[in-house]
N, C-alpha and C positions, 0 to 999 in steps of 0.2 A: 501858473497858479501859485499864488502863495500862500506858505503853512502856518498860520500863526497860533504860538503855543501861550496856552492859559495856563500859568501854576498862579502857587497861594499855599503857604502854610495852614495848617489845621485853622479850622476856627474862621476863614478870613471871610470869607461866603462869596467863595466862586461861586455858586449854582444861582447866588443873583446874576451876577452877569454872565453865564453861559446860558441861563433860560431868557436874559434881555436877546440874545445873542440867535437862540434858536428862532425866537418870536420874529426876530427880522427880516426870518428867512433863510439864515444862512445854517450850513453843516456845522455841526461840534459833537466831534466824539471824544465820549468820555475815556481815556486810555485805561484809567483805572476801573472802571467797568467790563472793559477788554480784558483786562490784565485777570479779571474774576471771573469768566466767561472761560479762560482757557484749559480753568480746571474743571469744565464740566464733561459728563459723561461723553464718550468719543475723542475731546482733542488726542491728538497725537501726542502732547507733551505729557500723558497721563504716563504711559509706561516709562517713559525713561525717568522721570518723576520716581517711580516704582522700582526700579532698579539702583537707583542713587540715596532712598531712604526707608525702601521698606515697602513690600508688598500691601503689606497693613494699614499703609495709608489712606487704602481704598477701602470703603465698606461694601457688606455681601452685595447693595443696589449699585454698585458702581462709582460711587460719591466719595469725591475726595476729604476725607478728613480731614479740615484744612486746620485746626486745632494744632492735628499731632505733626501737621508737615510741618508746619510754623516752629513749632520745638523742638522737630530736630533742624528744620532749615538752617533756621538764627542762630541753633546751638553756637555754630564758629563761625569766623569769616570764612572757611575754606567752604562751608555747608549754603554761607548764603549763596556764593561766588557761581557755586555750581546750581543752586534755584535759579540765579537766574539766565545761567546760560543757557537753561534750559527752555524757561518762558521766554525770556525776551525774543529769540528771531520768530518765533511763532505769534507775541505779541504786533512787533512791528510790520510782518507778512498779512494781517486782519487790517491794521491800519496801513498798508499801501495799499489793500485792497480797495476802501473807503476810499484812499484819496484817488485812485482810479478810474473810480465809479462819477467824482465830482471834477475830474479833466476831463470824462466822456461827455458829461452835458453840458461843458462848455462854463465851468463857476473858476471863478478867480480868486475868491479867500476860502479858504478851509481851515478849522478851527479843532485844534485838540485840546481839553482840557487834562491835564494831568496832575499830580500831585509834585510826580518826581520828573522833571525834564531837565532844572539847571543840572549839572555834571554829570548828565545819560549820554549817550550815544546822540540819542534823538534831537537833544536840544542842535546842533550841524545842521540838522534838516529845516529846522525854524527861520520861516525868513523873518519874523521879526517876534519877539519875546513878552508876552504880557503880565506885570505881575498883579494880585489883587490881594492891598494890605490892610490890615485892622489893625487896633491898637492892640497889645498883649492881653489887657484882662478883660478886653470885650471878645477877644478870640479863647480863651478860657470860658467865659461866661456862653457862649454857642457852643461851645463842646460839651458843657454841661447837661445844657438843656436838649442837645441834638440825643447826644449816649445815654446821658443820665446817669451819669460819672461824678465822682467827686473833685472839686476846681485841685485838688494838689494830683490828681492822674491826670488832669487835663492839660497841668502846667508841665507835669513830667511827658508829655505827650510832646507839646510845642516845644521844650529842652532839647528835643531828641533831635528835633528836626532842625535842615539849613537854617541858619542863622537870618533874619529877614535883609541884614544889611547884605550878606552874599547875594540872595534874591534881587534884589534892586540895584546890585552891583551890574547885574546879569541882563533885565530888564530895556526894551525901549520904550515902553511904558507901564504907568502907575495907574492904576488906581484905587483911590484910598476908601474905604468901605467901613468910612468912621461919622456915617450920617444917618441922614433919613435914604428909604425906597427911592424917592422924589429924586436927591439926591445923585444916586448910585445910576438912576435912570440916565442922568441928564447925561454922566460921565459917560455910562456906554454910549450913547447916542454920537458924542464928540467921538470918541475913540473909531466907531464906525465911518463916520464923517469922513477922519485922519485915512483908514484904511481905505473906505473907497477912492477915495480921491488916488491916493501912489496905486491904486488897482488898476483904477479905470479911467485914469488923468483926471476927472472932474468929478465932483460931489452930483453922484447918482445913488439913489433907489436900485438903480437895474444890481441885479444880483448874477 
């Protein structure tokens, strides 16, 4: 089975092409969805969480403060370092679970969509790397209207993040998310085409 990983800097509108992507049939889990799932009430990553920053990070109903872990996480690199040694094996242990579940029925692309996989751990496991890029101030302009943010928090947002020529350094494929729906469509459509075909030898539907 191969893993093919989705990033995209803020703003680029993965979720057009992971919903073309769902619609086709195939698996894509959201990592960063997982990543936000791990602080809910029961994961195991809660106490050691609690131990590393503070009891208090949990309120009386069980819920992680995710405000105050944030502030002291980020505080340092030493605080981030340890966030995520904490989440991550328990992030990636959910996601081999998934991709478990889709070698048991027999599927040959499995798709993760993430924010952060160029220079993760995970990006090794990607058989092949997708990136999806917009132009700077049309990905300012979607984080506006998504958040409902001011375009100079939106631009210190995308500053913050990989730089997109690292991204496409990284990348075996583009695609560019500086059109119409129409457009965006046509591209996943190819992109899918591309993949089945090195999946399955030949340009099939069969999933």
């Amino acid at each position: 089975m191969q893993i093919i990983g989705i990033t995209g800097r803020s703003g680029c509108g993965k979720s057009t092409l992971t919903d073309s992507i769902r619609a086709a049939g195939f698996r894509c889990v959201d990592a960063d969805q997982v990543a936000r799932e791990v602080l809910l009430p029961g994961s195991p990553c809660i106490v050691q969480l609690q131990q590393e920053f503070g009891a208090d990070i949990v309120d009386e109903a069980g819920q992680v403060r995710r405000r105050l872990l944030a502030d002291r996480a980020f505080a340092t690199p030493q605080g981030t370092a340890r966030l995520t040694a904490i989440t991550q094996p328990e992030i990636y242990h959910r996601l081999d679970l998934a991709m478990a579940e889709a070698r048991q029925a027999g599927e040959k692309l499995f798709f993760v969509d993430g924010a952060v996989i160029v220079g993760a751990p995970f990006q090794k496991r990607c058989s092949h790397l997708v990136l999806v890029a917009a132009p700077y101030e049309t990905s300012v302009q979607r984080i506006c209207a998504r958040d409902g943010i001011a375009p100079e928090m939106a631009r210190r947002r995308l500053d913050a993040q990989l730089p997109e020529n690292v991204l496409r350094a990284a990348a075996d494929f583009v695609i560019e998310n500086d059109g119409t729906l129409q457009q965006m469509q046509q591209r996943c459509n190819a992109l899918l085409t591309a993949l089945r075909k090195e999946a399955y030898g030949e340009t099939s539907d069969e999933k």
